[in-house]
N, C-alpha and C positions, 0 to 999 in steps of 0.2 A: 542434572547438576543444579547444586544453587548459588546464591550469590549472596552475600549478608553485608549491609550497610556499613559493615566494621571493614569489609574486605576482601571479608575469608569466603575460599570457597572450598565447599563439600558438598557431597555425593547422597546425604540423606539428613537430614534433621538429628539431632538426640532427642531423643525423648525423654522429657523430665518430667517425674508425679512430684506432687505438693503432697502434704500430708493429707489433704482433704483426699485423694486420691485421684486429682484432677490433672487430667494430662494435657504439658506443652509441648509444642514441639521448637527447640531453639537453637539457634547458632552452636555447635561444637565449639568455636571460639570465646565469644563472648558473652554467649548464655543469654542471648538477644532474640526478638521474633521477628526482627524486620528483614528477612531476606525474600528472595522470588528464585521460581523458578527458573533460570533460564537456559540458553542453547548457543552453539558456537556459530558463527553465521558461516556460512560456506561460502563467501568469499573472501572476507578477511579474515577471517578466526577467530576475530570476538568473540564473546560472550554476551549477549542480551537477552533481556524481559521478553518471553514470547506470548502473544498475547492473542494468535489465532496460528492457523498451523502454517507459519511463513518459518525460510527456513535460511531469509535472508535479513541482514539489519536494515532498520531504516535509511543511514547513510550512504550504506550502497548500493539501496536501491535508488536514494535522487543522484547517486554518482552513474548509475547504467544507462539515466535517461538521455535518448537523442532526439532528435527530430524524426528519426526515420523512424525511433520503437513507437514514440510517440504517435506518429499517424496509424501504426498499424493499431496504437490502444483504440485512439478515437474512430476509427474503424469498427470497432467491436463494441464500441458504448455511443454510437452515432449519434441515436436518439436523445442521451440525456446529456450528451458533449453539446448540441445547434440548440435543444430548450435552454440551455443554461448559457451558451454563448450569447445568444437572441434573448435573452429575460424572457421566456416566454414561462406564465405562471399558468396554472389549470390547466396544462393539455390535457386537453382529451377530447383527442377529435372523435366524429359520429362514426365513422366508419374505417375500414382498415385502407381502403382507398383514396380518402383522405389524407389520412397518416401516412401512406405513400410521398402522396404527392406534395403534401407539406415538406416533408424529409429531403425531395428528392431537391423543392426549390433552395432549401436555405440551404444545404448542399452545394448546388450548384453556384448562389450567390457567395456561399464564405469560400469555397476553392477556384472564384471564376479568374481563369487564364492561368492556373496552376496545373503542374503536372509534374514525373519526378524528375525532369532535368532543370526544374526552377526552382525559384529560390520564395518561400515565404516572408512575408513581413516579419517585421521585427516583433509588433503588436501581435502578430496570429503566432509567431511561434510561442511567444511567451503566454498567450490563452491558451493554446494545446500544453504548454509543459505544465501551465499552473492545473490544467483541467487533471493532466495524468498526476500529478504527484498531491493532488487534496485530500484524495485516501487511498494513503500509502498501503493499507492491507489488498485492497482492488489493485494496485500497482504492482505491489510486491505477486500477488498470484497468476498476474497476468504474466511478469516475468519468468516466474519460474517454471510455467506451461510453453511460455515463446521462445525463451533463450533457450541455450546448450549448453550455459557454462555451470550453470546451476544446479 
């Protein structure tokens, strides 16, 4: 489907020649080129711009976020969740044993005395929700492989 700045939605472009013999393709409505592709989201039924192969909108994907999806993201992006929490610039440590054991301290340091019957700071929840929703395509994919409703 598309979706044209005037409003209108259809199913394929018209195709108009110029006498030159030069082909548009434009709005059935308004005879305009500004429209986009887009797709219905499977949660709310929208219609949005899709712009890699997500098959959800943005809005509901920072509406699905909780603390608990959230840790299982940063879970899965550990490494680039503690360098960007910690400022660390140029990692790159000399060896993979290193990188272990760097990972495993600043790990230990940002979860110390947490576990899942506790409760996070206010400050760490909101670095894990800002860290999961800064790119929303990484979030949106992660959702859609994690959840079930999707």
């Amino acid at each position: 489907m598309y979706k044209c700045e005037c409003g209108a939605m259809f199913k394929e472009p018209y195709k108009y020649y110029e006498d030159t013999g030069e082909l548009w393709r434009v709005c059935p409505t308004c005879r305009e080129t500004s429209f986009d592709k887009v797709i219905k989201c499977k949660l709310c039924g929208q219609w949005f711009e899709q712009f890699c192969d997500n098959k959800i909108c943005d809005d509901c994907a920072e509406e699905a976020y909780t603390t608990r999806l959230g840790l299982k993201f940063i879970d899965r992006h550990k490494e680039d969740f503690l360098t960007t929490v910690y400022e660390i610039e140029n990692y790159n440590p000399e060896s993979e044993l290193v990188k272990i054991r760097l990972l495993d301290a600043l790990e230990n340091d940002y979860f110390d005395n947490f576990n899942e019957d506790s409760y996070l700071s206010k400050e760490k929840e909101n670095q894990i929700k800002e860290f999961c929703l800064e790119d929303l395509d990484t979030w949106i994919a992660f959702l859609e492989r994690e959840v079930d409703y999707v």
